[in-house]
N, C-alpha and C positions, 0 to 999 in steps of 0.2 A: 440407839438401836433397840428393835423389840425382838424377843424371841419365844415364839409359840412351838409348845412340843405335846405332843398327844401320845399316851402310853397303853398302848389297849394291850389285851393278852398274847396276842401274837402282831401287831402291827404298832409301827411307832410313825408318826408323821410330825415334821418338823418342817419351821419356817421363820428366818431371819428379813427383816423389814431394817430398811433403813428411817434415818429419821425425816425423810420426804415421806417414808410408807411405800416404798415402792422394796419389788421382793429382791434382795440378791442370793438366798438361799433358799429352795426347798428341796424332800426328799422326803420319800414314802418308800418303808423297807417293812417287806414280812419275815418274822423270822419264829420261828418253833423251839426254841430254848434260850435259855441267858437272856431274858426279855431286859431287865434290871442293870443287867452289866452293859447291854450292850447299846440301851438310853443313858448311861452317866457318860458311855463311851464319844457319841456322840454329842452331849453337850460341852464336851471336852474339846471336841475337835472344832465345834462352831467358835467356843471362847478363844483357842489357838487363832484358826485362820480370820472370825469376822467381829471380835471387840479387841481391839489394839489399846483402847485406854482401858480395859477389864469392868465397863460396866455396860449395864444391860439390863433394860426393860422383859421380864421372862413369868409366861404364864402355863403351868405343867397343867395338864387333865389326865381322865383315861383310869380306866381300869387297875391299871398297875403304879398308877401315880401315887398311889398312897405307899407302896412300897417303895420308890425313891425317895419320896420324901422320907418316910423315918430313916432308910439308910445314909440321906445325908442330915438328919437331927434337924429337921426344918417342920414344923406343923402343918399337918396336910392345908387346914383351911387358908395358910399364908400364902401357900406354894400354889393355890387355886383361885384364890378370891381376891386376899387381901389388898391395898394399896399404901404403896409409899414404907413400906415395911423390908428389914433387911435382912436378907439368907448370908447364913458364914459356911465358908466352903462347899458349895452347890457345883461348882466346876472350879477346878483348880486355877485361881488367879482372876476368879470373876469375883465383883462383887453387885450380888443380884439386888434388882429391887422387884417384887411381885405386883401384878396388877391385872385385872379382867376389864377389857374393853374400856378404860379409860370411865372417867367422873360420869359418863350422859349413857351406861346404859341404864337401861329402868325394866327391861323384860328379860326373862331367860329360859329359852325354848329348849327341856333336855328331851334327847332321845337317845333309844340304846336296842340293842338287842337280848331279848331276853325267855329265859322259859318256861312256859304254859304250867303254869299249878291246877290254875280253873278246869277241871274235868270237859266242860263245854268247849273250850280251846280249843284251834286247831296251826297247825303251822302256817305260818304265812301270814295269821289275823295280824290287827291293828288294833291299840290298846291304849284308848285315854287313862292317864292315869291321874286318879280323881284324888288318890292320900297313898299311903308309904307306910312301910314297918320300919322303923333303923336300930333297932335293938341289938344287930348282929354286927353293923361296921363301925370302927372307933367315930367317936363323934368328930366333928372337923370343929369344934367350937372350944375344944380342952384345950385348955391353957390360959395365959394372961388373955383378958377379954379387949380388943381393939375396940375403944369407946366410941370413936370418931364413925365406927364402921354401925355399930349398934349397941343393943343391950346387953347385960350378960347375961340375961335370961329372956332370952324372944319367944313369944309365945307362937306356938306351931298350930294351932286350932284350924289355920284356912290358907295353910303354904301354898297349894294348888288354887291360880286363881278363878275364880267362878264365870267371871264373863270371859274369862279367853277361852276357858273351856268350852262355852255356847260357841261360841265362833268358829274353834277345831269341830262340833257337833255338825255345825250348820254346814260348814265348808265341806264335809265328808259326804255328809247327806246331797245335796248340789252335787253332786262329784261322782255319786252312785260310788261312795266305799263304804266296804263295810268297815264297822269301826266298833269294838267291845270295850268296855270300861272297867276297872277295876283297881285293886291296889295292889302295888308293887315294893317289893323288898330286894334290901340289898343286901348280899352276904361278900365274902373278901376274895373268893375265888383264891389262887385261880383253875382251883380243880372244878369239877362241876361237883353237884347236890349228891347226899345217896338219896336212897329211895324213902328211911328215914324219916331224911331233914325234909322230906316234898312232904311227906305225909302233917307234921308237925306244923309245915307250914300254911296248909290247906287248912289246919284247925284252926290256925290264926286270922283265919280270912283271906291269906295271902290270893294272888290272882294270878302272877308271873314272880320269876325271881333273878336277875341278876346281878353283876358284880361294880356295877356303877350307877351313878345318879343320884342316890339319896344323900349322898353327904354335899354334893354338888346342891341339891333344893334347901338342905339346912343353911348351907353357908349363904347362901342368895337370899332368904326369908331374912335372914340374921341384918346383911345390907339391906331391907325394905324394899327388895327387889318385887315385880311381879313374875308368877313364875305358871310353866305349864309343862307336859312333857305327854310325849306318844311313845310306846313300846313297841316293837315287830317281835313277834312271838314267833320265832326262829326256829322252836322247835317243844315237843312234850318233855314238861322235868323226867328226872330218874326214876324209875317204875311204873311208868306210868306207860308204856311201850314196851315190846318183849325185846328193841333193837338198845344195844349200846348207844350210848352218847359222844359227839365225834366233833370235832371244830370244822370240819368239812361240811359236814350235816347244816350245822347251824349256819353258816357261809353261805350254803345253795339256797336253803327258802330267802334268808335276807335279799339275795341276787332276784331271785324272783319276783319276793315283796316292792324291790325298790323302787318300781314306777310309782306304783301306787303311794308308796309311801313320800318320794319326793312331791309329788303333786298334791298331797295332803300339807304337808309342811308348807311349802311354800304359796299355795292359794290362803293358806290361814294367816300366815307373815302379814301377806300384803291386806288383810283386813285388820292388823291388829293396833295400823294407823291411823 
């Protein structure tokens, strides 16, 4: 059995595959508090009702992923990346094993929602992202280093890879979208920025900033993966607007952005064969 569960800050989505691959559980819930209690909750009742012998192929993501994992003492990068490696008490009576799309992926296309540092930004843009701050989120690579997986010191100089980037450029451009470039940082949320930490991070070179993806592009650099990711700039960081900052706000430009930005992603996919 595999089980896929995504932990964003208010949405959890989750999906048990048998070992044909075929789905017998999904379920996508939103919910506005207890995000953490109520994904262990849930993996709880997956291991109850759909792994009878308590094992299980399980790969966690998402925003708030890094916070299950240290609450169940498992390493983020294991619980995201790793293969063949094994989680103690992850749901009571499972004994997990971690893996990301199996030995043959070789690309890893992130995206996220995130917000506008770059003064030039506007909501709703689209955002190649070309390099990454991660100064701010625990690294996913501390700990015993998995040899098999890579080095224990990989070097980070060109994580972002170069030609899929031309390709996301091209494909955009074809496409009549507009498409802005810059560097992205991740912080642990899951409160939003003050006005502060935007200002700080605009010194940094920052461009957008949100609570996921970078430790996702370390851990995949670290496998020799190739990697790329596009941003929707959801909305302007903190101060930078006289309006509060709102998860609704951010929700409606995404809803908005989506065409465009599905049809950016997946015309890039299919060149990236």
């Amino acid at each position: 059995m595999r089980v896929g569960l995504d932990i964003g800050s208010t949405t959890i989505k989750c999906v048990v595959l048998n070992d044909a691959g075929q789905i017998v559980y999904s379920t996508y819930e939103r919910h506005f508090s207890h995000i953490l209690e109520k994904g262990r909750a849930l993996l709880e009742k997956v291991a109850a009702e759909y792994l009878p012998d308590g094992r299980a192929y399980l790969a966690i993501s998402g925003s708030a992923g890094m916070g299950l994992a240290d609450s169940c003492k498992v390493p983020f990068v294991q619980e995201v990346f790793a293969t063949r490696v094994a989680a103690n008490k992850l749901a009571p009576g499972t004994d997990c094993i971690i893996e990301l799309g199996g030995e043959d992926a070789k690309i890893l296309f992130l995206t996220n929602a995130a917000g506008g540092v770059n003064t030039s930004f506007h909501a709703g843009d689209l955002m190649l992202i070309r390099d990454h701050i991660s100064v701010f989120a625990p690294n996913p690579l501390i700990g015993a280093n998995i040899d098999e997986l890579g080095l224990r010191f990989p070097d980070m100089s060109h994580v972002y890879d170069k030609d899929l980037q031309q390709i996301i450029r091209e494909t955009a451009k074809e496409n009549d979208i507009y498409l802005q470039e810059g560097i992205y940082t991740q912080l642990t949320g899951p409160s939003f920025e003050s006005p502060a930490e935007i200002r700080m991070l605009r010194t940094l070179g920052c461009d957008a900033v949100g609570m996921s993806t970078v430790v996702e592009a370390i851990a995949a650099n670290h496998m020799g993966m190739r990697i790329c990711g596009i941003s929707c700039i959801s909305n302007l960081a903190a101060g930078m607007t006289d309006q509060p900052l709102n998860h609704e706000e951010v929700q409606e430009a995404a809803d908005m952005a989506a065409p465009r930005f599905k049809k950016l992603v997946t015309e890039s996919v299919k060149r990236f064969v």
